[in-house]
N, CA, C and O atoms as CSV, one atom per row, in Angstrom:
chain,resi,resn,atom,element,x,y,z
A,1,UNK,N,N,0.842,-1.195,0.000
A,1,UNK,CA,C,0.000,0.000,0.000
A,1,UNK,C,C,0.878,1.246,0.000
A,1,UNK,O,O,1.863,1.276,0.739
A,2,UNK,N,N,0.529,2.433,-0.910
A,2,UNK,CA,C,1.465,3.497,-0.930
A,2,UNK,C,C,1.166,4.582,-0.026
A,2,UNK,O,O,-0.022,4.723,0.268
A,3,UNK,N,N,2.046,5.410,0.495
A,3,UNK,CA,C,1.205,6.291,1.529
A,3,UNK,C,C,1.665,7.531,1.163
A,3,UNK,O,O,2.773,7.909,0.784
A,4,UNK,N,N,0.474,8.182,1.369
A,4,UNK,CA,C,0.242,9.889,0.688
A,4,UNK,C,C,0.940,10.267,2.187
A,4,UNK,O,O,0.927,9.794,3.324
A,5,UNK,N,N,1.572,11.441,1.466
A,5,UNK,CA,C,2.217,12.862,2.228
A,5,UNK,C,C,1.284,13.484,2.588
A,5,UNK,O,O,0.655,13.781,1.572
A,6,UNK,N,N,0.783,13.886,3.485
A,6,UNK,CA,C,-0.266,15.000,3.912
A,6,UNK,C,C,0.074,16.208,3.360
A,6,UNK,O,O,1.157,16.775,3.504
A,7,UNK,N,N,-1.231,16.742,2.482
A,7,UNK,CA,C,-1.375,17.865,2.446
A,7,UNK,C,C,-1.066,19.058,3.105
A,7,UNK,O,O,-2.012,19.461,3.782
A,8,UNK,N,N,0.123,19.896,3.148
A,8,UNK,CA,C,0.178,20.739,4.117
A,8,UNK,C,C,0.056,22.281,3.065
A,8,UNK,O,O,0.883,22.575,2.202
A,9,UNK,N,N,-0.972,22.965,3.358
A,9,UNK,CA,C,-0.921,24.306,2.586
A,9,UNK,C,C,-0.359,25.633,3.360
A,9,UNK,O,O,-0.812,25.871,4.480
A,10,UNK,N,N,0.428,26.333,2.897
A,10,UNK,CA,C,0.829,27.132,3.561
A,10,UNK,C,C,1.262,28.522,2.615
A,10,UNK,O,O,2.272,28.577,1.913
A,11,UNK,N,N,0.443,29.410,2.743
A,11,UNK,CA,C,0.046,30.866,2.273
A,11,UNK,C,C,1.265,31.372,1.934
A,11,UNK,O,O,1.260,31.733,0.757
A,12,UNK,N,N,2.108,31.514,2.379
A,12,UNK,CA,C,3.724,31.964,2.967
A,12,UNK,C,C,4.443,31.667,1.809
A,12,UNK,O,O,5.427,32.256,1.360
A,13,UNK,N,N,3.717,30.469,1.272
A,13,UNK,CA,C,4.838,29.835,0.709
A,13,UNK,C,C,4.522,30.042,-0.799
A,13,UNK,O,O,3.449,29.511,-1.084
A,14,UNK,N,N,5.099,30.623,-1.801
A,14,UNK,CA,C,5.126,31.079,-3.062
A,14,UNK,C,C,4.542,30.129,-3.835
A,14,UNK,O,O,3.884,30.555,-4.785
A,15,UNK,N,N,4.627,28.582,-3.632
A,15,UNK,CA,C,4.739,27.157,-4.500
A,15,UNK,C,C,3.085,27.028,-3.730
A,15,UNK,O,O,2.330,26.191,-4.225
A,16,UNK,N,N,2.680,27.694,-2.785
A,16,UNK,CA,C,1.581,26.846,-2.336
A,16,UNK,C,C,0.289,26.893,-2.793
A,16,UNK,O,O,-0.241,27.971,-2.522
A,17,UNK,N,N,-0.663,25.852,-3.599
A,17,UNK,CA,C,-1.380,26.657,-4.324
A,17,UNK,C,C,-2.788,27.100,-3.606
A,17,UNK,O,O,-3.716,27.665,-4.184
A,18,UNK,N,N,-2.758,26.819,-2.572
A,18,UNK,CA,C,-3.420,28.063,-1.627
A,18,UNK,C,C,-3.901,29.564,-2.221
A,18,UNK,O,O,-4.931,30.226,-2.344
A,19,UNK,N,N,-2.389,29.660,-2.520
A,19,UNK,CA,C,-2.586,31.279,-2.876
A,19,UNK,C,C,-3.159,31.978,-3.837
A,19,UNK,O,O,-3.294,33.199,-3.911
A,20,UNK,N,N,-3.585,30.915,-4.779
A,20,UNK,CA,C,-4.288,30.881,-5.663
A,20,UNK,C,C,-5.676,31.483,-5.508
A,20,UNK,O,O,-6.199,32.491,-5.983
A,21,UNK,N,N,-6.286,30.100,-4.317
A,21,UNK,CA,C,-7.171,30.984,-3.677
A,21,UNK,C,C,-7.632,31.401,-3.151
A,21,UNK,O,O,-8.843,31.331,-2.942
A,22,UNK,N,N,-6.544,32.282,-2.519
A,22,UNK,CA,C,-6.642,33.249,-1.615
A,22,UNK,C,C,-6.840,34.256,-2.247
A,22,UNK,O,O,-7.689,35.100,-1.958
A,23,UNK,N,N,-5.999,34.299,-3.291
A,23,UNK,CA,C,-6.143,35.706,-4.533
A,23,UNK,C,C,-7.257,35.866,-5.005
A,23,UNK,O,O,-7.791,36.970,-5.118
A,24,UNK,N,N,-8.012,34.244,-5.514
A,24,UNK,CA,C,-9.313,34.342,-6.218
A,24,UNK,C,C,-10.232,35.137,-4.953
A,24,UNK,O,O,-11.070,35.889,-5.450
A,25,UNK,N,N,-10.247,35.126,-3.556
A,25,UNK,CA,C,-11.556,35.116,-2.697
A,25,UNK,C,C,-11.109,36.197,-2.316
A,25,UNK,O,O,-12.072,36.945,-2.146
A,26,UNK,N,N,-9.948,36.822,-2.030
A,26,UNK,CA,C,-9.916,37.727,-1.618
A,26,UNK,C,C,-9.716,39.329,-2.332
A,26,UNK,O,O,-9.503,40.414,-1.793
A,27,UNK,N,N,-9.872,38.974,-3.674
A,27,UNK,CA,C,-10.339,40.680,-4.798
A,27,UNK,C,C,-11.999,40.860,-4.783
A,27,UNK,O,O,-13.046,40.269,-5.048
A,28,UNK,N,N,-11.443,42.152,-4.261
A,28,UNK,CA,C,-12.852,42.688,-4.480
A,28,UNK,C,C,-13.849,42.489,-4.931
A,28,UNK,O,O,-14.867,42.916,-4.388
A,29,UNK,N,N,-13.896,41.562,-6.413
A,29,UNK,CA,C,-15.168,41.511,-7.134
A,29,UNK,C,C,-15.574,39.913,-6.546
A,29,UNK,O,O,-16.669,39.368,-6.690
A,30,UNK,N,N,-14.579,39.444,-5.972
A,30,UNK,CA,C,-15.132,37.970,-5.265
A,30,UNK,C,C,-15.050,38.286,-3.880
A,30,UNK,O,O,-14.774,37.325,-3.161
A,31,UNK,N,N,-15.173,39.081,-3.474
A,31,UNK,CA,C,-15.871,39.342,-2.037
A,31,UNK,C,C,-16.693,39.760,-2.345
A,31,UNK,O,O,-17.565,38.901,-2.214
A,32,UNK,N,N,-17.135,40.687,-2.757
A,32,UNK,CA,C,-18.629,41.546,-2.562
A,32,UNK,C,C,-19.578,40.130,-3.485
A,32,UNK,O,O,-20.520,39.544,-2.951
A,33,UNK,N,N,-19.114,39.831,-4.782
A,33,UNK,CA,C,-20.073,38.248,-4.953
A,33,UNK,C,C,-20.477,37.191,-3.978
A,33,UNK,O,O,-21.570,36.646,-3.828
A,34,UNK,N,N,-19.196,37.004,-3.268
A,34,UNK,CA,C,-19.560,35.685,-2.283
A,34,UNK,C,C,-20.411,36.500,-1.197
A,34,UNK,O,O,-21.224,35.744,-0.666
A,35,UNK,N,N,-20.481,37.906,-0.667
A,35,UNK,CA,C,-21.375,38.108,0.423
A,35,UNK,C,C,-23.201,38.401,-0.109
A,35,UNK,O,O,-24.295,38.279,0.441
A,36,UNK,N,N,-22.685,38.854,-1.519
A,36,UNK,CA,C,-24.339,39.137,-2.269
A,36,UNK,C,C,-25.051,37.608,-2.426
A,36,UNK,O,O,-26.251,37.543,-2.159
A,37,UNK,N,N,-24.379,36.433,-2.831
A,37,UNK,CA,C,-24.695,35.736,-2.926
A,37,UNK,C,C,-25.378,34.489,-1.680
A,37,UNK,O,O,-26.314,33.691,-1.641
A,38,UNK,N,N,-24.466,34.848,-0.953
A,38,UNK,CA,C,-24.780,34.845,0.549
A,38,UNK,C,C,-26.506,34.970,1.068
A,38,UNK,O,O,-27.236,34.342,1.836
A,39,UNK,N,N,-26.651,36.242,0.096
A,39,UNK,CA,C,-28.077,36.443,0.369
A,39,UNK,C,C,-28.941,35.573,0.023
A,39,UNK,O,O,-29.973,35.368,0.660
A,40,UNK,N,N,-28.436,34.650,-1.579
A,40,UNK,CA,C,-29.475,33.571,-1.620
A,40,UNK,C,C,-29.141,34.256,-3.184
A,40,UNK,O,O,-28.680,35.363,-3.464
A,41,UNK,N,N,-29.662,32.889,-4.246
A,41,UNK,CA,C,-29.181,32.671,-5.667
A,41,UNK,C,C,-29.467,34.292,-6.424
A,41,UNK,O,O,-30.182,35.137,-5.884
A,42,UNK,N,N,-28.958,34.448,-7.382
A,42,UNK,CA,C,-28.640,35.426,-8.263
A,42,UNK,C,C,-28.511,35.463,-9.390
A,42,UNK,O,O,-27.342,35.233,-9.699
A,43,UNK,N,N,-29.581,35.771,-10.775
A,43,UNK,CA,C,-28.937,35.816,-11.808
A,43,UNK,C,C,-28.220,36.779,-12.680
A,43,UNK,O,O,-28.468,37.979,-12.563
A,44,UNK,N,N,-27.732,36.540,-13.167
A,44,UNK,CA,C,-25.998,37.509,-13.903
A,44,UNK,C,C,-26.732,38.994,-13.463
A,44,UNK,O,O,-26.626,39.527,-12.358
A,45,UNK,N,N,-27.464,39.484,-14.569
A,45,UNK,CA,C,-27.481,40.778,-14.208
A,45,UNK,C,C,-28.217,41.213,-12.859
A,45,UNK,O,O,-28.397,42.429,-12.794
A,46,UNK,N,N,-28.597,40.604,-11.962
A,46,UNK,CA,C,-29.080,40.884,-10.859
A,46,UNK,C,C,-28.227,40.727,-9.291
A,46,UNK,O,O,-28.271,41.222,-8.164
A,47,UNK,N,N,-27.388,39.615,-10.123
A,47,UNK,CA,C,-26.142,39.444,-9.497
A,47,UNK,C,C,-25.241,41.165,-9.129
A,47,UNK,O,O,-25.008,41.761,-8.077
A,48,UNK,N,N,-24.938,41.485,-10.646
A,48,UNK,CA,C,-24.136,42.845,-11.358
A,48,UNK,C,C,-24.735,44.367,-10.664
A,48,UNK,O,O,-23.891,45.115,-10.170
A,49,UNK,N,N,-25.623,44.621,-10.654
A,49,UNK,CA,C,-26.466,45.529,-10.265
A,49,UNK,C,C,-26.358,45.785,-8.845
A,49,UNK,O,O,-26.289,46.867,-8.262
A,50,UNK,N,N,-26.354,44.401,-8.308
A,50,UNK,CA,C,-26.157,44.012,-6.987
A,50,UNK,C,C,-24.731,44.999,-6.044
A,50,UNK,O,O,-24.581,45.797,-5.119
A,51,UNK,N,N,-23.814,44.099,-7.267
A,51,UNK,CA,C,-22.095,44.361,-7.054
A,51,UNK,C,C,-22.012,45.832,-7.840
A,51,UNK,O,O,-21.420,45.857,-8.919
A,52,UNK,N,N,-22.552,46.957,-7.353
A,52,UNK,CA,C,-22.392,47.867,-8.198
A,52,UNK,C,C,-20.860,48.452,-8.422
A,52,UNK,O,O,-19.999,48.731,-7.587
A,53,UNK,N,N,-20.845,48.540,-10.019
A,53,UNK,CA,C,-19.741,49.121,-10.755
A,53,UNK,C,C,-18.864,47.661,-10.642
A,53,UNK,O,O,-17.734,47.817,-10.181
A,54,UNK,N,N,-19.113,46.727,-10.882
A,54,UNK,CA,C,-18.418,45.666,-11.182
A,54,UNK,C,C,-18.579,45.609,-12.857
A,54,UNK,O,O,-19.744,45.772,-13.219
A,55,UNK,N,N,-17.961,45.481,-13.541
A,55,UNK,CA,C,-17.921,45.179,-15.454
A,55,UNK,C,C,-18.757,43.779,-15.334
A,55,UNK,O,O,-18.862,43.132,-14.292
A,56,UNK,N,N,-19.279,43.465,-16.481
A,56,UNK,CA,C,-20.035,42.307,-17.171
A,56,UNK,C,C,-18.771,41.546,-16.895
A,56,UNK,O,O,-18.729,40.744,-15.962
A,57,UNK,N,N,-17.273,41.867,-18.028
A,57,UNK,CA,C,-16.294,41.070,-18.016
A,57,UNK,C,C,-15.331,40.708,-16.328
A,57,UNK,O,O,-14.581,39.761,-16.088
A,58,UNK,N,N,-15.622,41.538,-15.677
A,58,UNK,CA,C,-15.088,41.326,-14.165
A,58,UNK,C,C,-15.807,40.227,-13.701
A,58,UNK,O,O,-15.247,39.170,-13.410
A,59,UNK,N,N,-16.877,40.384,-13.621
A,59,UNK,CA,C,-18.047,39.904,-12.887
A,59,UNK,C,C,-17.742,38.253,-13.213
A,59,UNK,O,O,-17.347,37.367,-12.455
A,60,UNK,N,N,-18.181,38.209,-15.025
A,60,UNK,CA,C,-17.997,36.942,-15.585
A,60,UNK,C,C,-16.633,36.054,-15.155
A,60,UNK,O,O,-16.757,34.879,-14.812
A,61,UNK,N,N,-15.197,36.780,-15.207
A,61,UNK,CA,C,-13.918,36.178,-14.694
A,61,UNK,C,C,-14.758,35.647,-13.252
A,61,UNK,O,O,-14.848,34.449,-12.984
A,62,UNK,N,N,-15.339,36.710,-12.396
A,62,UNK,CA,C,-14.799,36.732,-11.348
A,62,UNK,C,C,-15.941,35.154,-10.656
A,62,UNK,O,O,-15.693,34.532,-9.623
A,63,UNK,N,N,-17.054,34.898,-11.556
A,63,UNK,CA,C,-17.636,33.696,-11.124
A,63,UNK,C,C,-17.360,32.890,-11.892
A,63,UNK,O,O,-18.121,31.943,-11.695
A,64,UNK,N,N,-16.464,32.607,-12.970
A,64,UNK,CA,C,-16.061,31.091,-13.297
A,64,UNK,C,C,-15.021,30.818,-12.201
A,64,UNK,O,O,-15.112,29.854,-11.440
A,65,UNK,N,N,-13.706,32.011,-12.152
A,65,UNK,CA,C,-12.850,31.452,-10.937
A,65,UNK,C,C,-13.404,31.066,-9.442
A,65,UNK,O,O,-12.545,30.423,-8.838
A,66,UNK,N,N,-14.263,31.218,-8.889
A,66,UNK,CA,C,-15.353,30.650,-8.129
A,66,UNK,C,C,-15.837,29.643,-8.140
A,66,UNK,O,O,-15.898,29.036,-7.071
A,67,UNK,N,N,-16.391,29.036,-9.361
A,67,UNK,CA,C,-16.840,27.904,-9.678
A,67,UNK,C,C,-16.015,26.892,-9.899
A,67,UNK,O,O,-16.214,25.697,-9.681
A,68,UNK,N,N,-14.960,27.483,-10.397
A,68,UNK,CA,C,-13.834,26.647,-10.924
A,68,UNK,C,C,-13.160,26.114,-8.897
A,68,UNK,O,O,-12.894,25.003,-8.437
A,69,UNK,N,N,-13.135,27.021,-8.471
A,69,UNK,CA,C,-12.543,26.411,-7.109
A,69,UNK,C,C,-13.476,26.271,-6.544
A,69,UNK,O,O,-13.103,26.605,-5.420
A,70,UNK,N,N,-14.748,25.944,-6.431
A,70,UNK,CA,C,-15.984,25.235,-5.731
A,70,UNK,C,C,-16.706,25.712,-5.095
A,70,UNK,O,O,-17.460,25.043,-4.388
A,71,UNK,N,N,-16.731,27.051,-5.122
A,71,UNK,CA,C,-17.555,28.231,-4.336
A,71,UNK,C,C,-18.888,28.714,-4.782
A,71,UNK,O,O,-19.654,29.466,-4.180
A,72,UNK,N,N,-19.012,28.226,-5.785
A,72,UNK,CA,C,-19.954,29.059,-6.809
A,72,UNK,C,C,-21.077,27.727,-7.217
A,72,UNK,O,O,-20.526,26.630,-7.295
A,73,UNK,N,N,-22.421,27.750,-7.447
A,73,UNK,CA,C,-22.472,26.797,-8.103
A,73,UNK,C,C,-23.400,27.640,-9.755
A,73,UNK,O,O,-24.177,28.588,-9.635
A,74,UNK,N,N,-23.002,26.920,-11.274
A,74,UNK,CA,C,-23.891,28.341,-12.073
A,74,UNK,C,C,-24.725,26.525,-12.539
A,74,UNK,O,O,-24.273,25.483,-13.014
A,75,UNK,N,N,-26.213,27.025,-12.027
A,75,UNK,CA,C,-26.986,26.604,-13.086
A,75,UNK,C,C,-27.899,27.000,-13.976
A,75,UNK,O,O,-28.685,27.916,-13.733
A,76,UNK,N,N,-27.875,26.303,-15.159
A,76,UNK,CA,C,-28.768,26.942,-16.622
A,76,UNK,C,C,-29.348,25.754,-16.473
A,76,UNK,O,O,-29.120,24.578,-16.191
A,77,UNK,N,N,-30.488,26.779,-16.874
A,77,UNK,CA,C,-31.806,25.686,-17.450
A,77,UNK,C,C,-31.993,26.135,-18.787
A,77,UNK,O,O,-32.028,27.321,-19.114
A,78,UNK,N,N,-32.099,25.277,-19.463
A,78,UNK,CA,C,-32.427,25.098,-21.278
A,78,UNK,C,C,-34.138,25.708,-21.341
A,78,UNK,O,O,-35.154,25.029,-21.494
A,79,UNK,N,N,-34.008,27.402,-21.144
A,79,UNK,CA,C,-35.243,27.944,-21.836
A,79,UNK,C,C,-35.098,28.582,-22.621
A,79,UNK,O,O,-33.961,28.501,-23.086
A,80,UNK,N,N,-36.119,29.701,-23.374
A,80,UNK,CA,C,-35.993,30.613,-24.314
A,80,UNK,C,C,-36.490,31.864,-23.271
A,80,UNK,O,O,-37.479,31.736,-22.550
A,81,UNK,N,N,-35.439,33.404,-23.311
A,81,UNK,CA,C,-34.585,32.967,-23.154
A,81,UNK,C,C,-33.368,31.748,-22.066
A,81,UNK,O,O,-34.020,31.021,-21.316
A,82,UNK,N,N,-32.027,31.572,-21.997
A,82,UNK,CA,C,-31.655,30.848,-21.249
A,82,UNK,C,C,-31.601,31.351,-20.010
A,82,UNK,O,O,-30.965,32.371,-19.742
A,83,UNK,N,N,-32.183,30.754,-19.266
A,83,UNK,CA,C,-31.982,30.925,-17.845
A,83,UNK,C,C,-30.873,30.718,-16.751
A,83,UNK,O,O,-31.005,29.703,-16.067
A,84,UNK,N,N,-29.790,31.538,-16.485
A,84,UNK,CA,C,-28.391,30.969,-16.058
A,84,UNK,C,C,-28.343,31.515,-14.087
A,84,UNK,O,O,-27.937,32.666,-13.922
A,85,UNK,N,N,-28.707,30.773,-12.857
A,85,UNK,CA,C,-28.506,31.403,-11.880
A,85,UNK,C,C,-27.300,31.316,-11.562
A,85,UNK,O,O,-26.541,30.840,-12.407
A,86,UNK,N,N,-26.691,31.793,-10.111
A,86,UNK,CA,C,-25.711,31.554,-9.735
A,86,UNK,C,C,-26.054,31.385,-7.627
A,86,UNK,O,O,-26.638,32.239,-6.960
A,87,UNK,N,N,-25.633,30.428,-7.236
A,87,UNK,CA,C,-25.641,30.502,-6.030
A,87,UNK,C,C,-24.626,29.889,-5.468
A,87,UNK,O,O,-23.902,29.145,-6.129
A,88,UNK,N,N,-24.457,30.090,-4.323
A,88,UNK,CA,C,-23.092,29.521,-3.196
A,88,UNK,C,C,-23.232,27.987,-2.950
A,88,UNK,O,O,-24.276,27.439,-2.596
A,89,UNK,N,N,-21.730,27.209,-3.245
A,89,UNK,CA,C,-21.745,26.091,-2.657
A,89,UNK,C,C,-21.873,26.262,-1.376
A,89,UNK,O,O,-21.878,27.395,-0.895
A,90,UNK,N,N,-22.019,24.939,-0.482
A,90,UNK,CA,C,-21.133,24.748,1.318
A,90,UNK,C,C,-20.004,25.471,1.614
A,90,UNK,O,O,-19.818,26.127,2.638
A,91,UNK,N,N,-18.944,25.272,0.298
A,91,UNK,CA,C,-17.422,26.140,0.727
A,91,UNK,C,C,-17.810,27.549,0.368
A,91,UNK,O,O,-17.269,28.484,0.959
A,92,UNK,N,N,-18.715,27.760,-0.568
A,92,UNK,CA,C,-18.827,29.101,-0.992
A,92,UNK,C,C,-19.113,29.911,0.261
A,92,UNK,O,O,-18.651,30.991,0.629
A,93,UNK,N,N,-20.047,29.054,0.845
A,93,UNK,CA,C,-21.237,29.855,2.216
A,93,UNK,C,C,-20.033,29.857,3.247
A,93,UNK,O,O,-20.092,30.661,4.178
A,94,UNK,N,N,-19.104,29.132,3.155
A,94,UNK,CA,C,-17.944,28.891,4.620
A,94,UNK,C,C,-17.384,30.283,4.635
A,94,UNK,O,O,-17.432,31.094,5.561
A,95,UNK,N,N,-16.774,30.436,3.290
A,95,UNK,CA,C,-16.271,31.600,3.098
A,95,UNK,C,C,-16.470,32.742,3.339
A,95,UNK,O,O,-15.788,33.503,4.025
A,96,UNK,N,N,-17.793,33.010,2.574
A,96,UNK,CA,C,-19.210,34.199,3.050
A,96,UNK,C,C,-19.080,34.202,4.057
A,96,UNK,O,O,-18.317,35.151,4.236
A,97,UNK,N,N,-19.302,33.761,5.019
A,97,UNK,CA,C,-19.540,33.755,6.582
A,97,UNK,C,C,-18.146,34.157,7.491
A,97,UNK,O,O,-18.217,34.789,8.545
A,98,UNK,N,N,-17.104,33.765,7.001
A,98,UNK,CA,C,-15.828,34.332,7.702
A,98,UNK,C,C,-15.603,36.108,7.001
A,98,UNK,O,O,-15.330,37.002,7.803
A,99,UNK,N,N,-15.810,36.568,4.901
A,99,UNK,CA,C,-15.899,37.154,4.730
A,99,UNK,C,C,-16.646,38.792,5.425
A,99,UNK,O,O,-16.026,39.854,5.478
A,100,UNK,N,N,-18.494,38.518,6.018
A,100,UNK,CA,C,-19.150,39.001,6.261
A,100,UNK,C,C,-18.785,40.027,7.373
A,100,UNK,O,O,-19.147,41.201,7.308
A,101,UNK,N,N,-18.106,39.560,8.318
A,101,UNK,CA,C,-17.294,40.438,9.759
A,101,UNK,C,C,-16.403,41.417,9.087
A,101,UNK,O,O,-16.079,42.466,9.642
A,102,UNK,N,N,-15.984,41.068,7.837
A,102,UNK,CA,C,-14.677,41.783,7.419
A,102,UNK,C,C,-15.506,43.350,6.906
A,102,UNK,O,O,-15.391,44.458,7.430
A,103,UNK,N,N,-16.318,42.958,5.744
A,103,UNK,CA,C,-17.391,43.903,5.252
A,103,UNK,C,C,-18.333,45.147,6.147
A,103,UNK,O,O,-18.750,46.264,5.839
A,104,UNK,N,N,-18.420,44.144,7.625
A,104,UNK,CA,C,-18.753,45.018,8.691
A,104,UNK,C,C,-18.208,45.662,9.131
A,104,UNK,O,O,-18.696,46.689,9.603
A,105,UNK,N,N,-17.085,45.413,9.188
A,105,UNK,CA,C,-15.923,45.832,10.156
A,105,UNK,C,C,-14.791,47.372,9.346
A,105,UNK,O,O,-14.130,48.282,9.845
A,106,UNK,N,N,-15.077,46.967,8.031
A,106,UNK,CA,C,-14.686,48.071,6.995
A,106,UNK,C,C,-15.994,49.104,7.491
A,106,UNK,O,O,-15.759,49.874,8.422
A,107,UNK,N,N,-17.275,49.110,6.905
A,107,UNK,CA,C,-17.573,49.934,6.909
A,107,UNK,C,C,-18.132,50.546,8.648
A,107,UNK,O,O,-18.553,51.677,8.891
A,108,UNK,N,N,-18.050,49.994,9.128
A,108,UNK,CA,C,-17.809,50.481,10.826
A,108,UNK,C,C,-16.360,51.086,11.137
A,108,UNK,O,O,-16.057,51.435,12.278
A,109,UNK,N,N,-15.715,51.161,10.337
A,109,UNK,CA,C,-14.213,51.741,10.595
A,109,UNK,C,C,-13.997,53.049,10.045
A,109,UNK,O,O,-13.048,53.770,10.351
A,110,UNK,N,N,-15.050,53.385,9.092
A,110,UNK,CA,C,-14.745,54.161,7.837
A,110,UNK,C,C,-14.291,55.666,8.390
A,110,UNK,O,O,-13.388,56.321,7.869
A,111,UNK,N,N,-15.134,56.130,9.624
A,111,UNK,CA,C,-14.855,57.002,10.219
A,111,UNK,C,C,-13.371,57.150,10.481
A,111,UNK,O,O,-12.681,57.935,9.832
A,112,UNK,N,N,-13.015,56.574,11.200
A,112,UNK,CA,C,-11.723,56.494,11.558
A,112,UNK,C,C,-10.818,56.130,10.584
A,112,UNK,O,O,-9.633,56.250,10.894
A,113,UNK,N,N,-11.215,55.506,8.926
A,113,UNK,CA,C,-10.239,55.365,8.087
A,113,UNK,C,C,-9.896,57.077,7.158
A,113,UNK,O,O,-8.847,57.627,6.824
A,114,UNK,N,N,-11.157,57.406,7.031
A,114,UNK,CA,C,-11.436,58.740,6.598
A,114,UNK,C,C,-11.215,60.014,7.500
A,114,UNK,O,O,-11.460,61.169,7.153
A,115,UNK,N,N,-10.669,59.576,8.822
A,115,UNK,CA,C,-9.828,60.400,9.440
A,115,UNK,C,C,-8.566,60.711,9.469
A,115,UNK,O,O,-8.024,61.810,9.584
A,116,UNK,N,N,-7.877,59.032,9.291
A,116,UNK,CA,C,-6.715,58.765,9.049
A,116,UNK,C,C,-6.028,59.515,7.166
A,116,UNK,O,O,-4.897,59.804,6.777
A,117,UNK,N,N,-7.287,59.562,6.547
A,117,UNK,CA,C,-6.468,59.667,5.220
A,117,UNK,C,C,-6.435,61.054,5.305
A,117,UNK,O,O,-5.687,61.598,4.493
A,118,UNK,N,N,-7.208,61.962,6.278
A,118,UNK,CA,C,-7.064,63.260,5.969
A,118,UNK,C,C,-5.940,63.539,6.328
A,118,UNK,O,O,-5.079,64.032,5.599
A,119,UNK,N,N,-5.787,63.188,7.771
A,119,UNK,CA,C,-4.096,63.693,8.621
A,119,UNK,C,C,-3.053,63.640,7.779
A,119,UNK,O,O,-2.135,64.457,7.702
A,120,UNK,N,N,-3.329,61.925,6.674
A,120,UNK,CA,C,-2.241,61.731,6.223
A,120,UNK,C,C,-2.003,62.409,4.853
A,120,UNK,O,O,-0.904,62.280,4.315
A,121,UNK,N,N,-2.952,63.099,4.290
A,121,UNK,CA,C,-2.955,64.380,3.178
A,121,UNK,C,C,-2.302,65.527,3.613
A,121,UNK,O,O,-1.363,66.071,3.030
A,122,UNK,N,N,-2.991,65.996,4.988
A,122,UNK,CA,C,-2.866,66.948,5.693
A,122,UNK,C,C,-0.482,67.671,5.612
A,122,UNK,O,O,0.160,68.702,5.410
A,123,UNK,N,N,-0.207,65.979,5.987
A,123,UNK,CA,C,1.276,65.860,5.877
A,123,UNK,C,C,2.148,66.251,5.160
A,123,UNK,O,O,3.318,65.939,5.383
């Protein structure tokens, strides 16, 4: 019997492909998706509208790389026209849910970030 090396991922580390997606979940247009979505399924342009000032072409990258790493799930149904939703896997929702504090926590800060940028103009 052959025995696997444990998986060890580690962020730090340039080779690790972690970082991959970490990069994918953590740009902007895949945070504000994974927390809209959060809310419950979405289709494209309602999704978009949602994520305001996100591009068609952002948007589109930004939920295949999602799907592609298991966060996302897109289903079409074969109508006229096609019907394409998009909603959160289990990992998608894991994510969302650690994401969501962060989103709070920005805009509960803003005061104090928008204090900070004046002083630091001010300089």
């Amino acid at each position: 019997m052959e025995e696997f090396e444990e998986l060890v991922a580690d962020v730090f580390s340039r080779r690790c492909t972690s970082r991959s997606v970490l990069e994918t979940i953590t740009g902007r247009w895949a945070i504000l998706a994974l927390v809209a979505l959060y809310e419950g399924p979405y289709r494209f342009n309602a999704l978009r509208r949602r994520v305001d000032g996100v591009s068609e072409k952002m948007l589109s990258q930004t939920l295949h790389a999602l799907e592609r790493d298991g966060m996302v799930l897109r289903v079409a149904e074969s109508s006229i026209p096609p019907k394409v939703e998009y909603s959160l896997t289990e990992l998608g929702r894991e994510a969302a849910e650690r994401l969501i504090p962060l989103l709070e926590w920005v805009e509960d800060r803003m005061p104090q970030v928008v204090s900070s940028r004046e002083e630091y103009a001010a300089r």
